[in-house]
N, C-alpha and C positions, 0 to 999 in steps of 0.2 A: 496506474491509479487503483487504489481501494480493491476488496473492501480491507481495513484494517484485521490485521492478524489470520489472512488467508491469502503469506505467502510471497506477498511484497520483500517479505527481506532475504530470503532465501533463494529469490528471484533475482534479487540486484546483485548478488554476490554471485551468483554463478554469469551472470551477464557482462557484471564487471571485470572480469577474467577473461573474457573471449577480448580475441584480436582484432574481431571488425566489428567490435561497439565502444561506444569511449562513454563512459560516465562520470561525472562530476563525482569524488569523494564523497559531496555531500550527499546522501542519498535523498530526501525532502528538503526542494528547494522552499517550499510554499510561495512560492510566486505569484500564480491564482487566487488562490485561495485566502491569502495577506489581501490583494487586490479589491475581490469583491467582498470579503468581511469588515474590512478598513480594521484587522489586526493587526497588521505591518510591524506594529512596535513592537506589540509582547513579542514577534518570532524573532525581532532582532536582539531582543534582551537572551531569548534561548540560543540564538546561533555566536552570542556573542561568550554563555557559558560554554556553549561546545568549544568553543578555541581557545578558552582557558584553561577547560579539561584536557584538550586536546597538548596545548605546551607544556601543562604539568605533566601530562601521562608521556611527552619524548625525553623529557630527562630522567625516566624507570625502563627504559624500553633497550633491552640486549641483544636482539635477534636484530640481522640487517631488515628483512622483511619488514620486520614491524614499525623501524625506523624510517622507511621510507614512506611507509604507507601514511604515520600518522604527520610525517612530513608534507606529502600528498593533502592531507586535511586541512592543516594549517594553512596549506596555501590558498585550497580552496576555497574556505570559509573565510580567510580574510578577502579576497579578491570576491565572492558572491555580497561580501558588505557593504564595498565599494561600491557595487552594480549598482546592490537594490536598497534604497533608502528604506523600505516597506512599504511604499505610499503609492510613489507613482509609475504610470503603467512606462516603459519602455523594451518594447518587444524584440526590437533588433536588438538591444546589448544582453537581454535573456537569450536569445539566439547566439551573438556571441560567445555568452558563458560557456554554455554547451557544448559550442563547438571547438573550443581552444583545446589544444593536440589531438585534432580529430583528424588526423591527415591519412588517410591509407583506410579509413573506416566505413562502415554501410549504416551506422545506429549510432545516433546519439539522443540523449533519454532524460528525463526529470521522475523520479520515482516518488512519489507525493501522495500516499493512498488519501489525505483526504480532500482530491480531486473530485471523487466521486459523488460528495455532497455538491459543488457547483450547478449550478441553474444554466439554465440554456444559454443564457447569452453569453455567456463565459465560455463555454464550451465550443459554443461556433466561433468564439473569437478564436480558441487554444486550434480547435480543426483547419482555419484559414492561415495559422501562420505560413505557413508552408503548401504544397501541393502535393506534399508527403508524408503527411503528420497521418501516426498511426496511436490507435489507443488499445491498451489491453487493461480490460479487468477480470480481477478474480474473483469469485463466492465462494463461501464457505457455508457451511451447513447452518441454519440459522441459529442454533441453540447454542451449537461447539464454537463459533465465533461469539457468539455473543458472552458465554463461559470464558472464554481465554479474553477475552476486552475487561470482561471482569478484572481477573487475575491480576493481569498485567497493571490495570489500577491501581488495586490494591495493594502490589507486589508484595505479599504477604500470605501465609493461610490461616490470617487470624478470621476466625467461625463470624466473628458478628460482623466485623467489616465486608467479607462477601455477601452476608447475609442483606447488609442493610443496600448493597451496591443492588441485590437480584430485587430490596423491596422496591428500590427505586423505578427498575424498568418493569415490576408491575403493576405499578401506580401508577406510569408511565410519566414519572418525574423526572428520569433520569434520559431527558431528549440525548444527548450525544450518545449515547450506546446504542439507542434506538433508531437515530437517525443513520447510523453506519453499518445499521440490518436491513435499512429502505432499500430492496433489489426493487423492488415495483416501482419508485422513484427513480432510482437512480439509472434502469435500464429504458425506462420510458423517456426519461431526459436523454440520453444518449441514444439511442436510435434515433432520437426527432429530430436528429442535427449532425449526423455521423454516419456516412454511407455504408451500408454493411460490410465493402472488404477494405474499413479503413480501422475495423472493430474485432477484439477478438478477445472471446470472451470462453475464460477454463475455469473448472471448479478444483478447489483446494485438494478434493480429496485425491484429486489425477492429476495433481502438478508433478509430483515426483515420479516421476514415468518415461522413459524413451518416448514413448507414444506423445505424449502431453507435449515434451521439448522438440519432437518432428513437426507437430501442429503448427510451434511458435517459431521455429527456425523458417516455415515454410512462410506464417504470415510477415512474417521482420526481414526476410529475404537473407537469412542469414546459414550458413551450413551447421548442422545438428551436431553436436559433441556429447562424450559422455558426458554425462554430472553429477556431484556428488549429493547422489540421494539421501544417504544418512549421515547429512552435515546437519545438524540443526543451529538455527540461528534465533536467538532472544527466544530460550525454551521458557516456557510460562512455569508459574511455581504451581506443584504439586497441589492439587488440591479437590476433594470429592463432592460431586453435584449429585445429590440426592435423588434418587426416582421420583419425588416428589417435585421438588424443585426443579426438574426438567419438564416432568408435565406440565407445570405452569408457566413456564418461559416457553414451550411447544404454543402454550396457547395464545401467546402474547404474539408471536411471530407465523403462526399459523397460516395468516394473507402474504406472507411472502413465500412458503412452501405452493402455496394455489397459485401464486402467479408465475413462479419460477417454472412450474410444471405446465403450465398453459405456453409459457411463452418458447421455453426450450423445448418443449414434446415431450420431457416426460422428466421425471427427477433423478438422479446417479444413486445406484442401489445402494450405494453409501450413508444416503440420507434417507431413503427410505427404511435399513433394517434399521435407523435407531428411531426413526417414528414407531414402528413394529412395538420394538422391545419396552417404550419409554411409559 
């Protein structure tokens, strides 16, 4: 789970490659999150363009790899259709999903970064399914996340379009960008309902690390492997945040650096030298 754009996709792809985790193709199921918004439609109208992309892009596709994988997709995505209408809750056959060709495996997973907005009672439902339900979230730096959520929006480096995304979250009109910088929320909701070694919590800027994947193999129960650090995955477009514009977005998210730093002991020198510089 979350937070968006620190690290979720670059996490599923190196997980989804190990031999004793099995992940659904699709990487965001939205199960949850369908659940307690009563979205369910619009994500089935998206999961329904992914499998149109998905059959048009296997008849361009030369590489066996690649054939198999978005074969792999198709299958997925048509059989998570099946599952879940959008609407209603049924936990065993989401259980199911999961676990189909999990045979020989220690991990099976739902990669869903906006799990992280859900309210407590969602949360204690998602922690009881099982008696082994583990949760990992990331943070990112509050500004550099909230930057690349831009970008990523906008998927463009057209000046006024960023512009008007960064007037938005400091008007604070622009609730979804801001609500996916909530760590004060979103950690205070998950500790209230999630025992602490069922929780485990890295920051963006040390995900790419031996150290970071020893931490995560040791909480997942899984044996540590290389990884590829300088794979990037959905690299953001190109585009310059102003000394100014970062001051002002510092001070927009400024109660999430205080509370990150209250609640972890201290901040990752990562985040502190660009408060320093900014």
């Amino acid at each position: 789970m979350g937070a968006t754009k620190a690290g979720t996709s670059w996490l599923f792809d190196h997980l989804h490659e190990r031999p004793e985790v099995h992940l659904p193709a699709v990487k965001e199921l939205h199960y949850f999150d369908s659940l307690e918004s009563g979205n369910g439609g619009w994500q089935r109208k998206q999961f329904q363009a992914q499998l149109a992309q998905a059959e048009a892009r296997l008849t361009k596709v030369k590489t066996e790899k690649g054939m198999l994988w978005h074969r792999r997709l198709i299958k997925d995505l048509t059989e998570w259709l099946e599952v879940f209408d959008g609407r209603t809750a049924h936990h065993e056959a989401y259980l199911d999903f999961l676990g189909r060709g999990r045979e020989g495996v220690r991990v099976i997973g739902d990669f869903t970064p906006s799990y992280g907005l859900l309210k407590e009672k969602t949360l204690r439902t998602m922690a009881g399914l099982t008696d082994r339900v583990r949760f990992v979230y990331l943070m990112r730096d509050p500004v550099e996340r909230l930057w690349s959520n831009i970008r990523m929006m906008v998927g463009s480096d057209d000046a006024q379009a960023l512009d008007r995304k960064i007037k938005g979250v400091l008007s604070g009109t622009a609730v979804n960008l801001l609500d996916r910088s909530n760590y004060r929320r979103t950690l205070k909701r998950l500790t209230s309902v999630i025992a602490p070694d069922a929780l485990h919590i890295e920051y963006y800027e040390r995900l790419f690390t031996p150290e970071a994947m020893a931490r995560l193999g040791a909480f997942l129960g899984i044996t540590p492997v290389e990884a590829r650090f300088d794979r990037v995955v959905h690299r953001g477009v190109p585009a310059e945040l102003t000394e100014e514009r970062r001051r002002q977005l510092m001070q927009v998210v400024k109660p999430q650096y205080n509370f990150v730093e209250r609640f972890m002991g201290e901040l990752p020198a990562e985040w502190t030298k660009k408060m320093v510089t900014a």
